[in-house]
C-alpha positions in Angstrom: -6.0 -21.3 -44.9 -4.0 -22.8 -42.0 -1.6 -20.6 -42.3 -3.8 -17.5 -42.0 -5.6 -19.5 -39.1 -2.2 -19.8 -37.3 -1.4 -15.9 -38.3 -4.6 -14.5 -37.0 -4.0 -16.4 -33.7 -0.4 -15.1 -33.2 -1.6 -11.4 -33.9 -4.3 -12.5 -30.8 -1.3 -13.8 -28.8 0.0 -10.8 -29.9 -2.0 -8.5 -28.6 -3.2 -9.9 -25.8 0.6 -10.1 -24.3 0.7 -5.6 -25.1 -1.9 -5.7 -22.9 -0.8 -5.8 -19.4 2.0 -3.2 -20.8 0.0 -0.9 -21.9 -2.3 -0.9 -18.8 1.0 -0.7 -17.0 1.7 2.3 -18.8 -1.8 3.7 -18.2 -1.1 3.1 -14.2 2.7 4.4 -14.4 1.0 7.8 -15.5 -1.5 7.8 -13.1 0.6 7.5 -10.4 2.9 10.3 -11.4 -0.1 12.1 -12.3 -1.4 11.5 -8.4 0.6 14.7 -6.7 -0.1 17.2 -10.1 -4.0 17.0 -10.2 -3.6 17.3 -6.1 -1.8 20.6 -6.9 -3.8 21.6 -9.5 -7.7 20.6 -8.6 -6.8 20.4 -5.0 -7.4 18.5 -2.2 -10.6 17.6 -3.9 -9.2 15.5 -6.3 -7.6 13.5 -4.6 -9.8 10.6 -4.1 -11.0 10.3 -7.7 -7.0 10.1 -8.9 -6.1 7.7 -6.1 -9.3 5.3 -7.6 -7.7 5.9 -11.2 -4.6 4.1 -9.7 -5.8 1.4 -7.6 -8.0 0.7 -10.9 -5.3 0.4 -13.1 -2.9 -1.1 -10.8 -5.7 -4.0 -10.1 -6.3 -4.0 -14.2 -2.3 -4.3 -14.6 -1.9 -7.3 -11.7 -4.9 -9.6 -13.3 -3.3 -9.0 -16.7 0.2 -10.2 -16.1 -1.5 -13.1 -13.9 -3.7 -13.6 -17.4 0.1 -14.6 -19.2 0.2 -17.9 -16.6 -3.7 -18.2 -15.1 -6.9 -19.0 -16.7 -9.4 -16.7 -16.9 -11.8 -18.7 -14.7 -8.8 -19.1 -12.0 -8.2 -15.1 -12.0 -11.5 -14.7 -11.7 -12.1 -17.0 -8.7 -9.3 -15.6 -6.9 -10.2 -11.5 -7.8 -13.6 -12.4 -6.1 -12.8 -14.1 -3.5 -10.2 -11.5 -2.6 -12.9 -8.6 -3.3 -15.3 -10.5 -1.0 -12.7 -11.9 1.5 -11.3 -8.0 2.3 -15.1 -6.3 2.1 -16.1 -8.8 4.9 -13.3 -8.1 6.5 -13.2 -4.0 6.3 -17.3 -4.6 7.8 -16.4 -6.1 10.5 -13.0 -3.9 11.3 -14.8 -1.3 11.1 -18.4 -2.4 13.4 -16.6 -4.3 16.1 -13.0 -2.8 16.2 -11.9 -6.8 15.4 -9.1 -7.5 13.5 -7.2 -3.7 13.2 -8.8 -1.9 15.9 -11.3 0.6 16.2 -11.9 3.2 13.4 -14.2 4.6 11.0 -14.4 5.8 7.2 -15.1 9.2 6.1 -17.6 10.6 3.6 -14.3 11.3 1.3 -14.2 7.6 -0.6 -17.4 6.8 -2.3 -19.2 5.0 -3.7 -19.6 2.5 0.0 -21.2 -0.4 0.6 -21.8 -1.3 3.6 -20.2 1.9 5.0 -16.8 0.3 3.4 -15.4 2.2 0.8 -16.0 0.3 -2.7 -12.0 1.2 -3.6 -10.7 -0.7 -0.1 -11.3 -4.3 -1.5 -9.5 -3.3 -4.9 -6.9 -2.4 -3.1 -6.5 -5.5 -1.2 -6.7 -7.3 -4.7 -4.0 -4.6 -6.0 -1.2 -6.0 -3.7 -1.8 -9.3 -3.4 -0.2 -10.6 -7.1 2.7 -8.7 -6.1 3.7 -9.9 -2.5 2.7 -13.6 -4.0 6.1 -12.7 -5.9 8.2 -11.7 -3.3 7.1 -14.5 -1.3 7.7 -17.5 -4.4 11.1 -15.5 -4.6 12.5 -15.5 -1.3 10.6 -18.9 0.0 11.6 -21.2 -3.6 14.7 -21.0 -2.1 14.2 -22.4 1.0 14.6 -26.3 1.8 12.5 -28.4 3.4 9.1 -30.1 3.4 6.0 -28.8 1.1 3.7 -28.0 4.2 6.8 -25.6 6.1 7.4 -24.2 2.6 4.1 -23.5 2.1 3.2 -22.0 5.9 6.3 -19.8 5.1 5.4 -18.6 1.7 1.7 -17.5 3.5 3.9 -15.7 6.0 6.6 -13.7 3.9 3.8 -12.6 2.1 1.3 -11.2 4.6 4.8 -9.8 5.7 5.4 -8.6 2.3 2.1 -7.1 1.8 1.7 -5.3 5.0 5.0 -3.3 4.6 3.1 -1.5 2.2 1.0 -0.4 5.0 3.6 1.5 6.9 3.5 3.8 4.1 0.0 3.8 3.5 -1.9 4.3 6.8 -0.2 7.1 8.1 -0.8 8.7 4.5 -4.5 8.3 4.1 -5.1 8.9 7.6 -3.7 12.3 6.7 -5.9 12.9 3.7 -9.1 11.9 6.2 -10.0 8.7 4.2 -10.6 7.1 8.0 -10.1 8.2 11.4 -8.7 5.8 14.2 -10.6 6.4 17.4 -7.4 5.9 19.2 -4.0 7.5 18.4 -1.3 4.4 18.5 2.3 4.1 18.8 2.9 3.5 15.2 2.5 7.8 14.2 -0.9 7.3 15.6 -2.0 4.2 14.1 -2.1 1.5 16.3 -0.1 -1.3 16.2 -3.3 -3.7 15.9 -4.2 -2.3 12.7 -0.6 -4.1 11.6 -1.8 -7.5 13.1 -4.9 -7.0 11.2 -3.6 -6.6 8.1 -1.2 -9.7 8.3 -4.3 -11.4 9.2 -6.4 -10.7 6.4 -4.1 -10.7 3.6 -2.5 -14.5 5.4 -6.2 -15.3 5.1 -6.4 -14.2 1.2 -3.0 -15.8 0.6 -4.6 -19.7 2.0 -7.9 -19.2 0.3 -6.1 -18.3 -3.3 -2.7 -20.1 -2.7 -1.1 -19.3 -5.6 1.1 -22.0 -6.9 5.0 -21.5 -8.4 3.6 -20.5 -12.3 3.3 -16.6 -11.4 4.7 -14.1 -14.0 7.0 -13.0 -10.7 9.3 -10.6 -12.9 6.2 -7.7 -14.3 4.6 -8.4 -10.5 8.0 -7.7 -8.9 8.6 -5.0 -10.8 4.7 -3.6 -9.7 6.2 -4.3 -6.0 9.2 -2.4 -6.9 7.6 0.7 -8.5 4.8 0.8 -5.9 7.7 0.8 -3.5 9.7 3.6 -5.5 6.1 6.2 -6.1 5.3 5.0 -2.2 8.8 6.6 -1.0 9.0 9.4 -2.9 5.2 10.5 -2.6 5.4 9.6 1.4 8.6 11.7 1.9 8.7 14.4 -1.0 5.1 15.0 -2.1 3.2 14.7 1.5 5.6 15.5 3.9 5.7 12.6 5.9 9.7 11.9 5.9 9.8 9.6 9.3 6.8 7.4 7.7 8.4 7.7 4.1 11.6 6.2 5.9 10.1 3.4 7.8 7.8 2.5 5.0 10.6 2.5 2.2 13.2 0.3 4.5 10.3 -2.6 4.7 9.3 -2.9 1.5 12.8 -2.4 0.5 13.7 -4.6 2.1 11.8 -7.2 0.7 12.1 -5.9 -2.3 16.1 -6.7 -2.4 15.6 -10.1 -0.6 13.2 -10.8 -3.3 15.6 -10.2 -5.9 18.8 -11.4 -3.9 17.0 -14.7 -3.3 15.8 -15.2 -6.5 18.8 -14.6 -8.6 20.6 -16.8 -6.3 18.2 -19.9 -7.2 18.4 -19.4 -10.9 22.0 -20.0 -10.5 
């Protein structure tokens, strides 16, 4: 009997570790599926396969974290994110405070608040992964716990807004929001970048994530969101300049990551 007690909990173990696999799987598909139901269904579709992603990519994130992290800790910090970058996107978007002033369009539903339900998850999405470039490139570093922890909060609102030089300019091209203002950033002013290393520093505190990440599956979501990002941006939607600038930042960190972290396992 103890042995088929301790058999049915390794086939758990098991299956619970395929999990965040196949979900990666599931998201891999969706984003190369992004561009062919955009040229097949149209510009229609685009929303509802861009939700498919953010979805699975939030599903694939909390999975990996689920190898290290309790369910009651991955739960605290999904909601608190969720909450954190809703009250964050109502207020951006009423008072013009922290990115500037804009406005969302009819095109991403369902809304709360006249926020986009999808925005939060997206917040959520990137967060796991620029906690693992910033553990990689900060670990590293020497020096007291308090200037190691102020600089892991800042490499990865660094980290994490990279992302946003792709994706601004990108959705502000589909007419998922509308800046009221052009910038000097292809139109998007440069507050909106202050704004987002703001809020995600802010999510960053209030989860602070200690050193037990699973940081090679959540680099590797940095790295492929980085790869469909470039490609999409410069190939698909025919933004090269943005494609460049976007691919560079998050390359870059991408390679320090890597560079960094290799060196401190030697």
């Amino acid at each position: 009997m103890n042995s088929l007690a301790a058999r049915l909990r390794s086939l758990q173990f098991e299956r619970a570790d395929r999990l965040p696999f196949a979900l990666l799987i599931g998201w891999l598909l969706a984003m190369i599926g992004l561009p062919i139901a955009r040229w097949l269904l149209g510009d229609s579709a685009t929303p509802i396969a861009l939700s498919i992603g953010v979805i699975f990519q939030v599903a694939v994130g909390l999975a990996f974290l689920h190898q290290r992290w309790s369910a009651l800790r991955i739960a605290l910090t999904a909601l608190s994110a969720i909450a954190l970058g809703w009250t964050i996107e109502w207020i951006g978007h009423r008072t013009g405070f922290p990115f500037g002033f804009y406005s969302y369009t009819e095109r991403l539903q369902p809304q709360l608040g006249g926020v986009p339900i999808l925005i939060p998850l997206a917040w959520l999405m990137m967060l796991p992964p620029a906690w693992a470039v910033a553990f990689s490139i900060t670990q590293p570093l020497a020096g007291r716990p308090l200037m190691r922890r102020l600089a892991f909060i800042a490499v990865s609102a660094l980290a994490f807004t990279a992302w946003d030089l792709f994706l601004d300019p990108l959705l502000v091209s589909w007419d998922f929001w509308r800046w009221q203002e052009r910038g000097a950033y292809f139109s998007i002013p440069l507050s909106n970048y202050g704004g987002w290393l703001l809020a995600s520093g802010l999510m960053t505190a209030l989860a602070m994530p200690r050193a037990d990440l699973p940081r090679q599956p959540l680099l590797f979501l940095y790295g492929a969101t980085w790869f469909f990002m470039t490609g999409g941006v410069i190939f698909f939607w025919n933004l090269p300049s943005e494609g460049a600038v976007g691919s560079a930042a998050m390359g870059g960190f991408l390679l320090a990551a890597l560079w960094l972290g290799r060196e401190h396992k030697r």
